[in-house]
N, C-alpha and C positions, 0 to 999 in steps of 0.2 A: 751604618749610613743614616745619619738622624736626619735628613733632609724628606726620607721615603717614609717616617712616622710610621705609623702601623699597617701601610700598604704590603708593606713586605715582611715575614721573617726570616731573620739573618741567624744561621746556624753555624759555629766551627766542629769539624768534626778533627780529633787530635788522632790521629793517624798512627803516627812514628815519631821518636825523636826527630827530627831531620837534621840536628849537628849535634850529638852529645860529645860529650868533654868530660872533664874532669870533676865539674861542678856541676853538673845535670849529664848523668853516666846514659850508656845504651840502656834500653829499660827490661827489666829483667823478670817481673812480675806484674801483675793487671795493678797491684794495691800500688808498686811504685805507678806504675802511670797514672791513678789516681791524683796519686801526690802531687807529679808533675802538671797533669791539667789544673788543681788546686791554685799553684803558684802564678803559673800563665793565667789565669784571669782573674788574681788577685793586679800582674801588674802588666798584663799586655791584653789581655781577649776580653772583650768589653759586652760580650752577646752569648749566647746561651751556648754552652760548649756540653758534644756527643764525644763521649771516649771510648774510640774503636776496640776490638777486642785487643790481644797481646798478639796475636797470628799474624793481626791485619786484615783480618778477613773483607772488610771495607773499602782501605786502602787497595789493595788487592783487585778489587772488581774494578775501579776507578781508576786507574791508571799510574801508582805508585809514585808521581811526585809530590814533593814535599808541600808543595804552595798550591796546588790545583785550587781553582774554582768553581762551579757549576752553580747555574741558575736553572731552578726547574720548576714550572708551573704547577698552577694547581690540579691539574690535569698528571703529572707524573713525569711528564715530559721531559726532557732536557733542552733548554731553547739556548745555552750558554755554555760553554766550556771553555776553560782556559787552561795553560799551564804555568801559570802564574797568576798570583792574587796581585791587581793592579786597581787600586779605588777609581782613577778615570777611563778605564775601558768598562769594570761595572755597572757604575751611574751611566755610563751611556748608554750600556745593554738596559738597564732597566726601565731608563727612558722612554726608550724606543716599545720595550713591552708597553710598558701605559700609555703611549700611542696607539702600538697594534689595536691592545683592549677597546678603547676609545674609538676604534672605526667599527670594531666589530659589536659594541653597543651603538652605534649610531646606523648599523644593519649597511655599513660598504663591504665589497663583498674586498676579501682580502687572500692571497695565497703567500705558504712560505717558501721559502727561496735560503740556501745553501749558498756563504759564502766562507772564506777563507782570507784571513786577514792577519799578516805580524808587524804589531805596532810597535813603538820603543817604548820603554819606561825608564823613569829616572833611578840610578842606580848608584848611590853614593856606597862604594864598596869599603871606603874607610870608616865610614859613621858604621854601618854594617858589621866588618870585623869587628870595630872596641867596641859594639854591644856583643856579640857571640862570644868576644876573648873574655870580658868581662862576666857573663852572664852564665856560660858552660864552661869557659878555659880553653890553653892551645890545643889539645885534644883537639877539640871543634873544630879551630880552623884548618889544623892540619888535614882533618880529616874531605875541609872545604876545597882545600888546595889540589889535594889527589881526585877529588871531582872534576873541578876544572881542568886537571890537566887531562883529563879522559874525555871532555865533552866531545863530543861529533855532531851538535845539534848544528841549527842555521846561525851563522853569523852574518850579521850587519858591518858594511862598511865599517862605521866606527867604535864598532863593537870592540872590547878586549874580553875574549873569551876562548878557550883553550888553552894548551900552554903556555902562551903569554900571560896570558889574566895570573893561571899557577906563580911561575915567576915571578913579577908583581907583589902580588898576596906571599909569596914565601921573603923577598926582600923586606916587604911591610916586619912582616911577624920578628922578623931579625931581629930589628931595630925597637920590638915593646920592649919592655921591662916586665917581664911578667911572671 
């Protein structure tokens, strides 16, 4: 997020594959995942990338999805979680931090407060698959398919998620060429 300059560092930590396929396989050894973080921020991760162990040990303590977020102070804190990496819920958490900061150098006395909030994001699940089908191969998606069709998480009114999304996404894949 270039907009926060050097107020913040931004770290990816590479976890897991979270869709292998055929072209970017399950990862088998630390030197492959290596490789693989290599490639990711040759042409997708733009900010300084941590390569968890091969266990996951990381992964692991953090809550094992694939896209998680955490903002965490300079204090060790964690003032941000997510279960999804979403840039407009972010910037707005970080905001709101450089607000906090901001009363608390200007000595207002400030208390934290616990909420709970599920926002939408934009979800264009076709630009999505032909990056993955392209990127890993059907491997991936298939493997994306059998997610969805297992999800139990919250859905939104206009959400398509569980086996409908599966169906969907398995009609889409029909119809690539690939």
């Amino acid at each position: 997020m270039k907009e926060f300059g050097d107020k913040f560092n931004f770290v990816f930590i590479y976890t897991r594959e979270a869709h292998p396929g055929e072209k970017i396989p399950h990862l088998s050894s630390f030197e492959q995942k290596i490789d693989h973080a290599k490639l990711m921020t040759k042409k997708y991760i733009k900010r300084t990338m941590l390569v968890d162990s091969l266990e996951g040990d990381v992964h692991k303590a953090y809550g094992r999805l694939p896209n998680m977020t955490y903002i965490v102070n300079r204090y060790g804190n964690i003032i941000y979680k997510s279960d999804w990496t979403d840039p407009s819920t972010i910037k707005m958490a970080l905001n709101h931090y450089q607000e906090e900061r901001k009363m608390m150098e200007d000595k207002i006395r400030v208390t934290p407060y616990y909420i709970e909030w599920q926002p939408m994001r934009k979800n264009d699940t076709e630009e999505f698959m032909t990056i993955l089908l392209n990127d890993a191969g059907p491997k991936a998606i298939k493997d994306f398919i059998n997610s969805a069709n297992h999800y139990t998480g919250p859905v939104q009114s206009n959400s398509s998620l569980g086996k409908s999304m599966g169906k969907k996404l398995q009609e889409w894949l029909d119809k690539q060429d690939y």
